[in-house]
PyMOL CGO cylinders between C-alpha atoms (Angstrom):
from pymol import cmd
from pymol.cgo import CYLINDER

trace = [
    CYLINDER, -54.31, -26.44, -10.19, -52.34, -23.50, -10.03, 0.3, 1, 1, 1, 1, 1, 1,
    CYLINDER, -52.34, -23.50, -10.03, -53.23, -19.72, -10.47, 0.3, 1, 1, 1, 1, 1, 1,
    CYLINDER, -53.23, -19.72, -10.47, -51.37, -16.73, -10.44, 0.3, 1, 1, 1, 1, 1, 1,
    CYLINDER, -51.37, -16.73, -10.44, -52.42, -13.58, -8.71, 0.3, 1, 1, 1, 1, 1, 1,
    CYLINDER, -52.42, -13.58, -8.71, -50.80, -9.89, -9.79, 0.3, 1, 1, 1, 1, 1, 1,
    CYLINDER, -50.80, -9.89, -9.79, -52.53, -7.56, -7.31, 0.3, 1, 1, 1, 1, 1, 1,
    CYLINDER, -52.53, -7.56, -7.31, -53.88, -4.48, -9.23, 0.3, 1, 1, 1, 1, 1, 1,
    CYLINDER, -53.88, -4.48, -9.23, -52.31, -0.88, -8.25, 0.3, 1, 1, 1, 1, 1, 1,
    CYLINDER, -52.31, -0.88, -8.25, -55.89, 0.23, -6.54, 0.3, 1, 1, 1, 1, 1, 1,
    CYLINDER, -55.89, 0.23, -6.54, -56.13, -3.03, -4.18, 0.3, 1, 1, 1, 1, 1, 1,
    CYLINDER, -56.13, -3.03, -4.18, -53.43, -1.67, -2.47, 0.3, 1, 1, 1, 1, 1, 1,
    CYLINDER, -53.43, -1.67, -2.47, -50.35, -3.09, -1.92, 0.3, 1, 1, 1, 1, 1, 1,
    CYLINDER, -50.35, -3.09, -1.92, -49.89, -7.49, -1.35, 0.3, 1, 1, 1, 1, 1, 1,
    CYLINDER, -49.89, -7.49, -1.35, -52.65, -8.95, 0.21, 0.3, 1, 1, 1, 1, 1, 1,
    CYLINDER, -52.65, -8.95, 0.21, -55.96, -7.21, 0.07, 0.3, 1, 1, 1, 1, 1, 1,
    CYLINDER, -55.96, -7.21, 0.07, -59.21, -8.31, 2.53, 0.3, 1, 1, 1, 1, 1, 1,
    CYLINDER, -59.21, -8.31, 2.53, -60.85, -8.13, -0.91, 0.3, 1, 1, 1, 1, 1, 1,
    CYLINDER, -60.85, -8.13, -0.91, -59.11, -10.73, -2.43, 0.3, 1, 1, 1, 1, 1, 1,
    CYLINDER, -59.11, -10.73, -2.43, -59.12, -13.01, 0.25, 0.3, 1, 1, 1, 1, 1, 1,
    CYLINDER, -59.12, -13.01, 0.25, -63.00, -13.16, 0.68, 0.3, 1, 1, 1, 1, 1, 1,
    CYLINDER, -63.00, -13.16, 0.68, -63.11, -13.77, -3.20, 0.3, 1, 1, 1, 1, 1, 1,
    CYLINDER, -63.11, -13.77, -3.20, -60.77, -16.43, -2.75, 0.3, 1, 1, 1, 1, 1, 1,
    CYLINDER, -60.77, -16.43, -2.75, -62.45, -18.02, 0.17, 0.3, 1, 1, 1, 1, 1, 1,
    CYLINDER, -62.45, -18.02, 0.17, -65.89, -17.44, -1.49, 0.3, 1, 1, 1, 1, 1, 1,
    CYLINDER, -65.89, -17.44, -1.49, -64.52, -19.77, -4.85, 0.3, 1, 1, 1, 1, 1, 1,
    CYLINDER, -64.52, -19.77, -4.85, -63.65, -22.39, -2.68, 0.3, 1, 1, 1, 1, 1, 1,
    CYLINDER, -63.65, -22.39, -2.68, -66.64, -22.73, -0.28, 0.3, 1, 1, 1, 1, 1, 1,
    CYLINDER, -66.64, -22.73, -0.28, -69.60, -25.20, -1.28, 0.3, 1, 1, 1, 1, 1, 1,
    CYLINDER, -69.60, -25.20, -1.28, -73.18, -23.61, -1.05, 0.3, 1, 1, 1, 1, 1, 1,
    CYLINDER, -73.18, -23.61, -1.05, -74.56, -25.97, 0.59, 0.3, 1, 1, 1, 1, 1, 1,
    CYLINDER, -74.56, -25.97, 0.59, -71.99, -26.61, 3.69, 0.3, 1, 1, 1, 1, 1, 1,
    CYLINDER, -71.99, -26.61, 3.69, -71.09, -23.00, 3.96, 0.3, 1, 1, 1, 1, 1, 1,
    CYLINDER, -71.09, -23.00, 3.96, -67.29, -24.11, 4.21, 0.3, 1, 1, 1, 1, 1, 1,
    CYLINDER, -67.29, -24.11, 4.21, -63.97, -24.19, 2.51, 0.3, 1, 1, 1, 1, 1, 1,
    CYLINDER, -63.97, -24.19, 2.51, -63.79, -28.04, 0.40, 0.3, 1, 1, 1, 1, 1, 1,
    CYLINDER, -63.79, -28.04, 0.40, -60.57, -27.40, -1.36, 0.3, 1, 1, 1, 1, 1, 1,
    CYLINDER, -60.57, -27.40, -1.36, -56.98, -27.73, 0.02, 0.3, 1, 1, 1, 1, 1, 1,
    CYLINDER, -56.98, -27.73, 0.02, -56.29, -24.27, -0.89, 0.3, 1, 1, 1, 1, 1, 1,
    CYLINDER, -56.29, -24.27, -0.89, -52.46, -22.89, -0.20, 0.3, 1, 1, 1, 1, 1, 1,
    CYLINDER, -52.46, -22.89, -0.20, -51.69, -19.45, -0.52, 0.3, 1, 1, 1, 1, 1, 1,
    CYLINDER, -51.69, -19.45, -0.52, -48.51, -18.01, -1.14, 0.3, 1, 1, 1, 1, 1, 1,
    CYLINDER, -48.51, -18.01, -1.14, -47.07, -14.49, -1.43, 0.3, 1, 1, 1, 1, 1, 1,
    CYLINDER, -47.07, -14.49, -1.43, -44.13, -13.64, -3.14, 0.3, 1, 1, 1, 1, 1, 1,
    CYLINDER, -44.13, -13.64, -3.14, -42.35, -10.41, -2.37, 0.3, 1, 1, 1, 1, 1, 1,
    CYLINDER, -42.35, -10.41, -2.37, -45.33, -9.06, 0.30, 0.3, 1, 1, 1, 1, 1, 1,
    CYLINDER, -45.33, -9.06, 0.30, -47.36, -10.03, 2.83, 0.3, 1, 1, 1, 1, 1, 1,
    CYLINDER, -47.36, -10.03, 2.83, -45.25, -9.56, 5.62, 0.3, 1, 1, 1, 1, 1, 1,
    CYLINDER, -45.25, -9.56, 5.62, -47.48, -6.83, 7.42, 0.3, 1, 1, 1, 1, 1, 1,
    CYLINDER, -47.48, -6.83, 7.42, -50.90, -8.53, 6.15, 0.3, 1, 1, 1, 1, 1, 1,
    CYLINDER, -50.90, -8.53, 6.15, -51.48, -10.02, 9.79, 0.3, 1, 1, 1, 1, 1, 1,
    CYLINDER, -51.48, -10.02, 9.79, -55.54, -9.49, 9.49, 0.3, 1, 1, 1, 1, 1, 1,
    CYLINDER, -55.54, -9.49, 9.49, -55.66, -10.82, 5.90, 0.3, 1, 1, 1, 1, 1, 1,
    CYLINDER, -55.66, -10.82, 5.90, -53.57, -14.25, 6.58, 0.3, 1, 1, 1, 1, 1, 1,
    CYLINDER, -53.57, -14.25, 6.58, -56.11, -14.47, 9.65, 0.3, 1, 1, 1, 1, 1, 1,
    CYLINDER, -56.11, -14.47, 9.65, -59.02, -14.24, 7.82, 0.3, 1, 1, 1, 1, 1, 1,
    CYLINDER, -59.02, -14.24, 7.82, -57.54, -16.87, 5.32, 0.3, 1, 1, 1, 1, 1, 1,
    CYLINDER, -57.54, -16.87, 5.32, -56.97, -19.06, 7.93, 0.3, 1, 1, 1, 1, 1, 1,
    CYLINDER, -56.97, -19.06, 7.93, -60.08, -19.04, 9.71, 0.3, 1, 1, 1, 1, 1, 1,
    CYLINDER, -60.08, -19.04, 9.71, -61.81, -20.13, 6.65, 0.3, 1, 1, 1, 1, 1, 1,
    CYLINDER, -61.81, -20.13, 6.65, -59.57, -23.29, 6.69, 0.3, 1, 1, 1, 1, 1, 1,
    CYLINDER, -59.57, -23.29, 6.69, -56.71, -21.84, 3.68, 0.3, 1, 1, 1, 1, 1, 1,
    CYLINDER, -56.71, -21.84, 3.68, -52.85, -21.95, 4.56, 0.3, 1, 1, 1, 1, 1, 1,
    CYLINDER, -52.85, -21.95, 4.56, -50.84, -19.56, 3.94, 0.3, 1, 1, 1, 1, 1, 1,
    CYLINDER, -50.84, -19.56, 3.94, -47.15, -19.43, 3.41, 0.3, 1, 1, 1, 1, 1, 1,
    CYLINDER, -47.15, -19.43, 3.41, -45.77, -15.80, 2.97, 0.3, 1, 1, 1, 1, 1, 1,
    CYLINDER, -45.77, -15.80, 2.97, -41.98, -15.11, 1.03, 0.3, 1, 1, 1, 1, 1, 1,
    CYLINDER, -41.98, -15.11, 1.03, -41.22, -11.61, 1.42, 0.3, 1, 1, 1, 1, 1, 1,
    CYLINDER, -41.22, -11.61, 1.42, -37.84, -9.87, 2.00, 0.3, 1, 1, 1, 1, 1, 1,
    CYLINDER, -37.84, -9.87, 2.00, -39.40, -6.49, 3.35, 0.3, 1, 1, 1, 1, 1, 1,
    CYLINDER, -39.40, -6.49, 3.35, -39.08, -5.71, 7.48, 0.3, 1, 1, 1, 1, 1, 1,
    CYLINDER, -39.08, -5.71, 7.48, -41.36, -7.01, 9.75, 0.3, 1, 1, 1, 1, 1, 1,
    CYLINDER, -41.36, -7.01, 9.75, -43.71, -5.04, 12.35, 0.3, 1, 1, 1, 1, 1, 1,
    CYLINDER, -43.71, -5.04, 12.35, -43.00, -6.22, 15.87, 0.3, 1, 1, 1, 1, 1, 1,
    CYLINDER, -43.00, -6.22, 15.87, -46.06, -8.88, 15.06, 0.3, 1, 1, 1, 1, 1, 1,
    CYLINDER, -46.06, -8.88, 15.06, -46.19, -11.19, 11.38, 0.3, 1, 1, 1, 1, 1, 1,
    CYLINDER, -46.19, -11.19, 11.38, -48.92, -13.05, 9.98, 0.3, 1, 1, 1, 1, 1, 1,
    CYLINDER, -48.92, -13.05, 9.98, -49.73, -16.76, 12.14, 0.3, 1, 1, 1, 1, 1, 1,
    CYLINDER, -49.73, -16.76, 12.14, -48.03, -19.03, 9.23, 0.3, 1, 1, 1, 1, 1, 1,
    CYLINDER, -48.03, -19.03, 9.23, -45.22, -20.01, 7.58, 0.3, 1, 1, 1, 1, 1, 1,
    CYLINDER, -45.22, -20.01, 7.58, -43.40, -16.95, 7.43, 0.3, 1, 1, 1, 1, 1, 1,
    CYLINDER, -43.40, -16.95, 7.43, -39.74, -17.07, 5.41, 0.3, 1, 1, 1, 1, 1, 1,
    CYLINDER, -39.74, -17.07, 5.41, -38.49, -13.38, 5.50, 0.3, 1, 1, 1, 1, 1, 1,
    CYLINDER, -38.49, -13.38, 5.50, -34.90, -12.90, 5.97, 0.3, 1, 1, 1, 1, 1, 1,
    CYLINDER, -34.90, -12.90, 5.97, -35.76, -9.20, 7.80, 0.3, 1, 1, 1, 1, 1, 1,
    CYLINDER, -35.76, -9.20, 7.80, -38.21, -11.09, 9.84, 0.3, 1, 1, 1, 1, 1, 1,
    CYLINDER, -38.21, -11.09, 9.84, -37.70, -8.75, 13.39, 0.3, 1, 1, 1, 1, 1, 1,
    CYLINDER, -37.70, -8.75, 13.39, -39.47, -10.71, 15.48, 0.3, 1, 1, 1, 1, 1, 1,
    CYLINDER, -39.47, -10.71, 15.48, -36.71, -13.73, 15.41, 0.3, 1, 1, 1, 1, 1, 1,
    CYLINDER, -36.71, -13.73, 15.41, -33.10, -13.55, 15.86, 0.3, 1, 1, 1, 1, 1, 1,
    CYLINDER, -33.10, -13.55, 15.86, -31.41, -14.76, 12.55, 0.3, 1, 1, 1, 1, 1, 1,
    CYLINDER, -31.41, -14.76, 12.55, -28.16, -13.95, 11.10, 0.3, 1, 1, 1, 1, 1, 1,
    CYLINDER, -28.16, -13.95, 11.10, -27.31, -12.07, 7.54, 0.3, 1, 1, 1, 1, 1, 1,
    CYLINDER, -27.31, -12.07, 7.54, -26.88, -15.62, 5.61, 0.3, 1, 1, 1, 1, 1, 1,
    CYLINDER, -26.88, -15.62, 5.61, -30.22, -14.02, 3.06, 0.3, 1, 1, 1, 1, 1, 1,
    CYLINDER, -30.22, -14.02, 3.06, -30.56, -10.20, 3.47, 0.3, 1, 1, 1, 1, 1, 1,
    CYLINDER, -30.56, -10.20, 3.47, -29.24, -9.54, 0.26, 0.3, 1, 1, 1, 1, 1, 1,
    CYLINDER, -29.24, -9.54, 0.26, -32.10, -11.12, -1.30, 0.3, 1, 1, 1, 1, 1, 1,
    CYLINDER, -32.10, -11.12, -1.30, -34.73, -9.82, -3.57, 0.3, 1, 1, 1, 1, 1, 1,
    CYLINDER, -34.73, -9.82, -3.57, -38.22, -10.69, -2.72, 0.3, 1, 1, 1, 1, 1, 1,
    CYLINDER, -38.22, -10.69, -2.72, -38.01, -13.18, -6.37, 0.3, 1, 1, 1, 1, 1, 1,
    CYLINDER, -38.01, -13.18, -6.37, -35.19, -14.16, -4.40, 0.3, 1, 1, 1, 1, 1, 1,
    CYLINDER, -35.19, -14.16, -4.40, -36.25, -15.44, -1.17, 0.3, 1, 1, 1, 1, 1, 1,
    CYLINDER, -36.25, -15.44, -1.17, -38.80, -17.39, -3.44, 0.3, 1, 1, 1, 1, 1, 1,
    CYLINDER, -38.80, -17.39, -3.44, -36.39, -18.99, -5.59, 0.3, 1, 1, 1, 1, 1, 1,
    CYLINDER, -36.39, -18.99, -5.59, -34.31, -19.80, -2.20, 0.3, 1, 1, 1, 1, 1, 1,
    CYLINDER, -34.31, -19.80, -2.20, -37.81, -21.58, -1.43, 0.3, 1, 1, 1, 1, 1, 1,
    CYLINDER, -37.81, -21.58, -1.43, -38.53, -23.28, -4.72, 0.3, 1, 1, 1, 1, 1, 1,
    CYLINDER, -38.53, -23.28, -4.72, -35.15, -24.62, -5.29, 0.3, 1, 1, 1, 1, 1, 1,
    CYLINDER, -35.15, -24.62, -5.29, -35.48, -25.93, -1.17, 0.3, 1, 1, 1, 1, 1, 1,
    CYLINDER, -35.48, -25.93, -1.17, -38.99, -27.85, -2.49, 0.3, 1, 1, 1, 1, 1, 1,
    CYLINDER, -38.99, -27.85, -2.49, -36.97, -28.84, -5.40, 0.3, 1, 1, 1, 1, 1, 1,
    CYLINDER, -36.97, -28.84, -5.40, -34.43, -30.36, -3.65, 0.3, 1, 1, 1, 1, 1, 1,
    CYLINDER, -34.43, -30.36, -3.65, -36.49, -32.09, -1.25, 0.3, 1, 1, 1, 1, 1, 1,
    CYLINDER, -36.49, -32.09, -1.25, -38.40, -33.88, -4.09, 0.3, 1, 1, 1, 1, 1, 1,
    CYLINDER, -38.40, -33.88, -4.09, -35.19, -34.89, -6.25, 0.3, 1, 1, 1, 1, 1, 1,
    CYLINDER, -35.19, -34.89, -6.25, -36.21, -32.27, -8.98, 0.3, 1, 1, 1, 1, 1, 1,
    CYLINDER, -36.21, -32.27, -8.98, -33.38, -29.68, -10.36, 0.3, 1, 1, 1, 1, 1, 1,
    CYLINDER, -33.38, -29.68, -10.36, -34.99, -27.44, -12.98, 0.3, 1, 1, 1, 1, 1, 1,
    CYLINDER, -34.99, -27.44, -12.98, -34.16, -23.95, -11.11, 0.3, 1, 1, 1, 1, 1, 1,
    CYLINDER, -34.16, -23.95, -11.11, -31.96, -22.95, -14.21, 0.3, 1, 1, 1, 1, 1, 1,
    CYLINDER, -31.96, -22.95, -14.21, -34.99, -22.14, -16.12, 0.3, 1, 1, 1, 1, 1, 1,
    CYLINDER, -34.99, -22.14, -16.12, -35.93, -19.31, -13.24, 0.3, 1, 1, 1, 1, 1, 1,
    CYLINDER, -35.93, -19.31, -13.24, -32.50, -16.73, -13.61, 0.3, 1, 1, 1, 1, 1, 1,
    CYLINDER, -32.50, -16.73, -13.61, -33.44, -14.33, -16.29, 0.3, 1, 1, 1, 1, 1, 1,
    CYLINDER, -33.44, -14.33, -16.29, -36.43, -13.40, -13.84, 0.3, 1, 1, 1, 1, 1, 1,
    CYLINDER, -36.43, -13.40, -13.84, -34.37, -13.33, -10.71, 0.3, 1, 1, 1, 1, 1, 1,
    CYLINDER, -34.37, -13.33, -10.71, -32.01, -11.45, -12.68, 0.3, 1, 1, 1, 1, 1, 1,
    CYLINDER, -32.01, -11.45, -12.68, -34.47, -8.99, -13.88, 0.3, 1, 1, 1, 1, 1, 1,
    CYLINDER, -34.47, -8.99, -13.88, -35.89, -8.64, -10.41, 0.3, 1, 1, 1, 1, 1, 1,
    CYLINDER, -35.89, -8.64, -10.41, -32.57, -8.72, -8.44, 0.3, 1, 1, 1, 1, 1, 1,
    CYLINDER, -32.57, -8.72, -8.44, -32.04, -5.33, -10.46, 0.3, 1, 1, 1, 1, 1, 1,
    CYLINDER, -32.04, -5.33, -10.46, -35.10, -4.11, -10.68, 0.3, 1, 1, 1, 1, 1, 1,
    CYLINDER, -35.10, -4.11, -10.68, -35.05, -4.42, -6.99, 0.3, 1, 1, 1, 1, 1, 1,
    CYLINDER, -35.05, -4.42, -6.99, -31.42, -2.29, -6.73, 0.3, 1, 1, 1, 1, 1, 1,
    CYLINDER, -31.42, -2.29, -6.73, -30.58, -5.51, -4.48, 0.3, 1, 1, 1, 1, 1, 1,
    CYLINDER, -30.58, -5.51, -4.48, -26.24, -5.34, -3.05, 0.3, 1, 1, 1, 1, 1, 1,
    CYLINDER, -26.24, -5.34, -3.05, -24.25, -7.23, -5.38, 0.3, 1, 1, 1, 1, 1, 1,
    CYLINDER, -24.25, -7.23, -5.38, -23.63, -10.02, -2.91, 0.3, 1, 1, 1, 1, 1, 1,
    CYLINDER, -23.63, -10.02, -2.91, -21.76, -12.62, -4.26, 0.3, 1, 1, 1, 1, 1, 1,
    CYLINDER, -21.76, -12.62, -4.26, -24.80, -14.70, -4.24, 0.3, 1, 1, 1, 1, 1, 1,
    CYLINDER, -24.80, -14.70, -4.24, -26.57, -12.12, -6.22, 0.3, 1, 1, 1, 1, 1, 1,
    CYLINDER, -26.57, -12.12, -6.22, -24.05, -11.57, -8.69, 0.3, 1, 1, 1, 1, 1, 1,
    CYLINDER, -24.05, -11.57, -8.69, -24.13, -15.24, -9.64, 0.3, 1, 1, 1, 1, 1, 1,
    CYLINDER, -24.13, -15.24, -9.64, -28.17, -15.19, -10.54, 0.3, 1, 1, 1, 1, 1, 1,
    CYLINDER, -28.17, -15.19, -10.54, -27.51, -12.02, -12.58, 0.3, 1, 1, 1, 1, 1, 1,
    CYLINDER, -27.51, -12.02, -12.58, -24.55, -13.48, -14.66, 0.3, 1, 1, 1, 1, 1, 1,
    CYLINDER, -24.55, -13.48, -14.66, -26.66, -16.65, -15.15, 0.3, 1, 1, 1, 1, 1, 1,
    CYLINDER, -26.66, -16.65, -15.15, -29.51, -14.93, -15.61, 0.3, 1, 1, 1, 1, 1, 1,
    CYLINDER, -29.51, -14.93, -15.61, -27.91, -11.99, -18.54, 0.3, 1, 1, 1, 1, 1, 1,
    CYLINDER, -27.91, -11.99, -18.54, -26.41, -15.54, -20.19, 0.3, 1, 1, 1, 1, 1, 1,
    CYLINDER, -26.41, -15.54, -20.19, -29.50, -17.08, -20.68, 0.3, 1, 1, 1, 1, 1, 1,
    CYLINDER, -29.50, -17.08, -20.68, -31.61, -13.91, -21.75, 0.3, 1, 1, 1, 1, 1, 1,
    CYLINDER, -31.61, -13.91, -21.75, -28.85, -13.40, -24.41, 0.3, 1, 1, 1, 1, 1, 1,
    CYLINDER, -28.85, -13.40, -24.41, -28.77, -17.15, -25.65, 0.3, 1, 1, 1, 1, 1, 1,
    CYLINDER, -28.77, -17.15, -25.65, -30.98, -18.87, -28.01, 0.3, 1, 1, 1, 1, 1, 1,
    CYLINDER, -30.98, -18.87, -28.01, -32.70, -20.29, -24.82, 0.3, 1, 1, 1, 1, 1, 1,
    CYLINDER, -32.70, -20.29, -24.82, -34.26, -16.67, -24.22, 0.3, 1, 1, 1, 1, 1, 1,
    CYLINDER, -34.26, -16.67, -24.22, -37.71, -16.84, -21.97, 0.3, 1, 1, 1, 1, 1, 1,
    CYLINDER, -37.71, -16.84, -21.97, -40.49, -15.76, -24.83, 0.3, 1, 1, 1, 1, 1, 1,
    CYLINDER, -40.49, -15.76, -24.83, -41.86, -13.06, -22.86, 0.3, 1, 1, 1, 1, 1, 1,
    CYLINDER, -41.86, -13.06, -22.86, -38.12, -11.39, -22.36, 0.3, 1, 1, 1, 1, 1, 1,
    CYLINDER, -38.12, -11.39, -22.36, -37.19, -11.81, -26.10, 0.3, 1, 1, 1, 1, 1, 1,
    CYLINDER, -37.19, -11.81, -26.10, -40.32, -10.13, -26.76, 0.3, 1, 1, 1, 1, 1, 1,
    CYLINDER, -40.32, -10.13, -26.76, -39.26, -6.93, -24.65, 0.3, 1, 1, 1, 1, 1, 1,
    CYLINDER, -39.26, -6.93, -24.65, -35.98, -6.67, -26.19, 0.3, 1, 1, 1, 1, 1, 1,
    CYLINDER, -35.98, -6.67, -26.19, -37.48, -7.05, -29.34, 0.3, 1, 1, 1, 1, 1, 1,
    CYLINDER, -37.48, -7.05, -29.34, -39.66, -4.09, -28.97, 0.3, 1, 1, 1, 1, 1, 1,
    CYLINDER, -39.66, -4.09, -28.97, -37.08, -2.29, -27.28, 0.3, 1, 1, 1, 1, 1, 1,
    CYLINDER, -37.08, -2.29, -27.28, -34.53, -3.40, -30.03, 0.3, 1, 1, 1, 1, 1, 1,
    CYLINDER, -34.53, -3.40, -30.03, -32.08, -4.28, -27.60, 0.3, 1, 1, 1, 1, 1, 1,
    CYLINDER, -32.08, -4.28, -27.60, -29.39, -6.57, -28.81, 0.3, 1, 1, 1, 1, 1, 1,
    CYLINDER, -29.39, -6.57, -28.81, -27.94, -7.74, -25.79, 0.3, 1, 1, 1, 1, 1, 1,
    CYLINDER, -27.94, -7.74, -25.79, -29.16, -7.34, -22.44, 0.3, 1, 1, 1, 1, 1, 1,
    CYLINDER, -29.16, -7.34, -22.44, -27.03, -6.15, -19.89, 0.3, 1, 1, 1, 1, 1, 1,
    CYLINDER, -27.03, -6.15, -19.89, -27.65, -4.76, -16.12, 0.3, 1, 1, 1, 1, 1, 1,
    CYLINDER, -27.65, -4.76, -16.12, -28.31, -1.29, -17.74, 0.3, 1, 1, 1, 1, 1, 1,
    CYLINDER, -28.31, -1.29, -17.74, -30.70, -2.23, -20.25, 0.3, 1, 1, 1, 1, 1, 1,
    CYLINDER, -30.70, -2.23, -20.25, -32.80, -4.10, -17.36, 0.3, 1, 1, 1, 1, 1, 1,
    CYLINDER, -32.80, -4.10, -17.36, -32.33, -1.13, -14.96, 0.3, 1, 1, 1, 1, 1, 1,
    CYLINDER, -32.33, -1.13, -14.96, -33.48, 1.65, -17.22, 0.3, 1, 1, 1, 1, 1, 1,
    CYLINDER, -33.48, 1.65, -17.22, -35.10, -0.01, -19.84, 0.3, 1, 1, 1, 1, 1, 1,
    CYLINDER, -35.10, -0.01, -19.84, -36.59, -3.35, -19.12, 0.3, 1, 1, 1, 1, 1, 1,
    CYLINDER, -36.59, -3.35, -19.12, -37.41, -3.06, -15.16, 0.3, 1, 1, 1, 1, 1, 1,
    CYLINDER, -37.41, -3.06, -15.16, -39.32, 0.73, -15.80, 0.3, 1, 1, 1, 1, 1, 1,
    CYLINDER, -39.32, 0.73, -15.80, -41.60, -1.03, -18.42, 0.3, 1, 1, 1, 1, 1, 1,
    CYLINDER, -41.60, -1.03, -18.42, -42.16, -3.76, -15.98, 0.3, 1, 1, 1, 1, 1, 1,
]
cmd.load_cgo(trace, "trace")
């Protein structure tokens, strides 16, 4: 199973020592005192500083794979780390005009492609809306998602939860205005 995590403004900010222990404490069986489940975490858009959070995660047997597109401290969390302003390797430019949403999409649709699935269409309205939101360079790259994404969020094929923001917000058509001072703000 799958569950969804939005940390709450007074845990701080990504990965809290808080959360962790409450995750590690669902998982572990009473009577063993250890982690049973295969539990994988992953962090979208933070956790690139949370060295003694991942640590703790990890010594109580739960992996931990962290997207982020923030910069790294001279030392990152001990896991899979996929950070295009990682500073503690040498890498080139290919990705720094990514949005955190983005650098997880760039992950999803690698997964995806691995496993002979192509369904990352469905994902552009929100890497649109976060691509802005995020006042990302209008790379090339980025200016694809947001066309693609502003196409589907004005076609019939709307995601539910958008259509229902633009219908509060009577907002016809939604353009890279309307998401920067309308749509992102109530986000």
């Amino acid at each position: 199973s799958v569950s969804v995590k939005f940390p709450d403004r007074e845990e701080g900010y990504g990965l809290s020592l808080q959360w962790c222990k409450k995750i590690v404490e669902q998982h572990t069986d009473e009577e063993t005192g250890k982690v049973l489940d295969d539990v994988l975490v992953i962090t979208v858009d933070n956790g690139i500083t949370k060295v003694a959070e991942v640590e703790y995660l990890k010594q109580n047997n739960i992996e931990v794979i962290i997207t982020d597109h923030h910069p790294s401290k001279d030392v990152v969390p001990n896991c899979i780390v996929v950070d295009p302003h990682n500073n503690t390797i040498k890498q080139d430019d290919t990705f720094k005009h990514l949005c955190g949403c983005g650098v997880a999409f760039k992950v999803a649709q690698l997964v995806q492609e691995l496993n002979g699935v192509n369904n990352m269409y469905n994902y552009f309205p929100f890497l649109a809306l976060s691509t802005i939101s995020d006042v990302m360079p209008m790379h090339t790259e980025n200016l694809a998602f947001l066309q693609y994404g502003l196409d589907i969020m004005n076609s019939k094929d709307c995601p539910l939860g958008i259509a229902e923001l633009k219908r509060q917000e009577s907002i016809d058509i939604v353009t890279t205005t309307t998401i920067g001072w309308t749509i992102a703000p109530m986000l």
